[in-house]
TITI-765127 format. One record per residue (C-alpha): residue in three letters; x negated, y negated, z negated. Coordinates in steps of 0.1 Angstrom, whole numbers, plus 5000, padded with zeros to 4 digits. Layout:
# TITI-765127
code px py pz
Ala X Y Z
...
END
This chain:
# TITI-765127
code px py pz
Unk 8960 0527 6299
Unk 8976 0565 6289
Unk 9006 0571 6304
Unk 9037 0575 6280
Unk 9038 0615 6273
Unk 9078 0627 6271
Unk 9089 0642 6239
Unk 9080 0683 6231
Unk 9110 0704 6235
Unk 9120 0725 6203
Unk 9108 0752 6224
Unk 9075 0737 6231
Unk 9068 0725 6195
Unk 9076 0758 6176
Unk 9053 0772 6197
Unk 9023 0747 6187
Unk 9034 0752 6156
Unk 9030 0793 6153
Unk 9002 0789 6175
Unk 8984 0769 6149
Unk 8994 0794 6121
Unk 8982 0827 6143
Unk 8947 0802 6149
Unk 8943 0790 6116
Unk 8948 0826 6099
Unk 8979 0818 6079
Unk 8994 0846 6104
Unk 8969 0873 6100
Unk 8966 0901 6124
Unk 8987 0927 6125
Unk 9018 0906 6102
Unk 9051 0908 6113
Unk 9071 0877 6127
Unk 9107 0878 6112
Unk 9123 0853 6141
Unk 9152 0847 6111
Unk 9129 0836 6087
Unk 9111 0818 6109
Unk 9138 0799 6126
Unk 9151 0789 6090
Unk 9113 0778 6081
Unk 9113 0752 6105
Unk 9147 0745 6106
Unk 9156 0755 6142
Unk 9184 0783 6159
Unk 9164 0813 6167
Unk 9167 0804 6207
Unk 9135 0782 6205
Unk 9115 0809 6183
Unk 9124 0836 6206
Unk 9113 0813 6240
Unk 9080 0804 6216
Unk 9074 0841 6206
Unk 9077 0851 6247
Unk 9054 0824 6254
Unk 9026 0838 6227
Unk 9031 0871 6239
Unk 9027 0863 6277
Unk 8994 0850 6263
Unk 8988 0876 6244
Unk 8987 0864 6207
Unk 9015 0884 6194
Unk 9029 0915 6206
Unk 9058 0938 6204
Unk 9056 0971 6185
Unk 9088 0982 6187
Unk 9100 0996 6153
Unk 9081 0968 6137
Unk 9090 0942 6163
Unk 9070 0913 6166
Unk 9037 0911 6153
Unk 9005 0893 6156
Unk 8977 0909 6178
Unk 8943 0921 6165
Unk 8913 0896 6178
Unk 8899 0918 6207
Unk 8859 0919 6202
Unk 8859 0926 6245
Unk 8880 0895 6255
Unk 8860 0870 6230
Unk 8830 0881 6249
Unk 8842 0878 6285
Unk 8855 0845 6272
Unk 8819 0835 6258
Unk 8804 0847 6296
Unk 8826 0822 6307
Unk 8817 0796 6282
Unk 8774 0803 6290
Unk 8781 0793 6330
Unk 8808 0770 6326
Unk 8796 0746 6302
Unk 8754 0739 6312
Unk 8774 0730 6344
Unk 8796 0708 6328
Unk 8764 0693 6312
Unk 8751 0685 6346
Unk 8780 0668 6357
Unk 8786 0651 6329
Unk 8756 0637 6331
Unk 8759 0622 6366
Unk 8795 0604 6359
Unk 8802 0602 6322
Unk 8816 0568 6315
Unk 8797 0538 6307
Unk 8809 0540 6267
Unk 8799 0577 6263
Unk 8769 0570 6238
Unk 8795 0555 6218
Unk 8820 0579 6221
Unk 8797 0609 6211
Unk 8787 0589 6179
Unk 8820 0581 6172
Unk 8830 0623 6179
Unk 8797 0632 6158
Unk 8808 0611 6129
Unk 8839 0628 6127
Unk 8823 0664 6134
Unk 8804 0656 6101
Unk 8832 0642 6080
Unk 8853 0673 6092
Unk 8821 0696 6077
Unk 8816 0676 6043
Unk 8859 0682 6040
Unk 8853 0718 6041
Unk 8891 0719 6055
Unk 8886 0753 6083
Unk 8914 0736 6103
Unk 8900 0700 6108
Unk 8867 0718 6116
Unk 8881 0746 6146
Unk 8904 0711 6159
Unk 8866 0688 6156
Unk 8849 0715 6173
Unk 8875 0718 6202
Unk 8875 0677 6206
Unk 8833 0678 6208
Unk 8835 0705 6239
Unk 8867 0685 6258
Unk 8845 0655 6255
Unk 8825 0672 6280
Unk 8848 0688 6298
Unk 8866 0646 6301
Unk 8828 0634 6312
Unk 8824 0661 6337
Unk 8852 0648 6354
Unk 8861 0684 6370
Unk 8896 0692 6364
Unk 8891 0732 6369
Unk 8860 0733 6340
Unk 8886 0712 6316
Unk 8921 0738 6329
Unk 8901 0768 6325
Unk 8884 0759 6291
Unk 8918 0748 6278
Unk 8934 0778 6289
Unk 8908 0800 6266
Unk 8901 0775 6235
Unk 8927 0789 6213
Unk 8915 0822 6213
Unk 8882 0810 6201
Unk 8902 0790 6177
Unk 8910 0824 6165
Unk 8879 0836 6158
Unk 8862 0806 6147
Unk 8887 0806 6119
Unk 8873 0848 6113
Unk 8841 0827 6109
Unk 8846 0797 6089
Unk 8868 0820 6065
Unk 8841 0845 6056
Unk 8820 0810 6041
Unk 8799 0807 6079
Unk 8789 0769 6074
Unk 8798 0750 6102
Unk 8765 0725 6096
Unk 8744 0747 6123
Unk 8771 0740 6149
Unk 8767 0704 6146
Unk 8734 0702 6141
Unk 8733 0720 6174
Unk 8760 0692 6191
Unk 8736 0665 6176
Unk 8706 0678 6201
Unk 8729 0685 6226
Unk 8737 0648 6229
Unk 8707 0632 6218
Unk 8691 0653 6249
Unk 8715 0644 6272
Unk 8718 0605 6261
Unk 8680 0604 6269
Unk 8688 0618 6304
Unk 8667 0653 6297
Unk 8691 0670 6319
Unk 8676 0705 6317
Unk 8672 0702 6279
Unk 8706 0696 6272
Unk 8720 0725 6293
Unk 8694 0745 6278
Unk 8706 0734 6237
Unk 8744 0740 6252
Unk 8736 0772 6264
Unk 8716 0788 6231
Unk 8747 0769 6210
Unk 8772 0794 6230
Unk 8748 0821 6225
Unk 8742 0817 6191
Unk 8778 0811 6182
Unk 8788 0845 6208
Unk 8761 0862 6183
Unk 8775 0856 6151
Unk 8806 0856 6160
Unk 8811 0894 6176
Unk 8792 0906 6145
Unk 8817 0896 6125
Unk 8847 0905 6148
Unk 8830 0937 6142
Unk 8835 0942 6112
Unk 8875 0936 6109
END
């Protein structure tokens, strides 16, 4: 049984809420956040949009220019690929792991995540697809059972929200990457440890790959 989660602050849910637009691309790089407009958007003072904007800026998805203010910062090519050095150790290990103490219902639960991975492909909706994507990996991360894999990984998977959404904009399918999750489990339902890191690790290559090449070219 979950515990009961307390409400989001106004604070804490206009900053989910421009996240999500800077991730999604409906904040493209380089626009200008007017905190005015913005605050009258959702409907809020301009005390929760300014503690939201310092948040995204501490993390570094929006920065301030000065004579143009607040805008949103350029996808840097060199932190996606220290990210995606990250992803090709941390995740084969999480494979391991999650092989020795995923629960008992985890075949279901992948079928369950695949089925929606595939619905979310046949919508074509980008969003559903970057959110189905994230869900697949923390299913890991949950079965690996190490709290430092799942911290870190959170801490990084909305920057490669951003750049999944560069992706799936320019018409990338998103059918190889579940293709890709199918083996993934299938290898590691069957127990073929090695296998499964292995399909985990190509996946992160291929998708590093594609990705930078089209960071590239923005």
């Amino acid at each position: 049984m979950d515990a009961i989660k307390p409400p989001k602050t106004l604070s804490e849910q206009t900053h989910d809420i421009l996240l999500n637009a800077i991730c999604s691309g409906e904040f493209e790089p380089g626009q200008r956040l007017n905190q005015d407009e913005i605050a009258a958007r959702l409907q809020v003072s301009r005390q929760p949009v300014n503690s939201a904007i310092s948040v995204l800026k501490a993390s570094g998805f929006v920065e301030d220019t000065g004579r143009r203010g607040v805008v949103v910062s350029q996808i840097s090519v060199d932190q996606f690929l220290s990210i995606f050095e990250l992803r090709s150790a941390l995740e084969p290990f999480a494979i391991r792991l999650a092989h020795q103490r995923k629960p008992v219902d985890a075949a279901k639960q992948a079928q369950d995540m695949l089925k929606r991975g595939w619905n979310a492909v046949a919508s074509k909706d980008v969003s559903l697809q970057i959110n189905l994507d994230y869900e697949f990996h923390e299913m890991i991360y949950g079965w690996a059972g190490n709290p430092a894999i799942r911290d870190t990984m959170r801490t990084n998977w909305n920057h490669i929200r951003r750049s999944m959404g560069v992706v799936l904009r320019r018409g990338v399918a998103s059918k190889t990457s579940w293709e890709e999750h199918d083996r993934i489990i299938a290898a590691l339902m069957r127990s073929d440890v090695e296998l499964a890191e292995d399909e985990m690790r190509q996946h992160i290559e291929r998708a590093q790959e594609k990705t930078a090449a089209l960071l590239s070219e923005c």
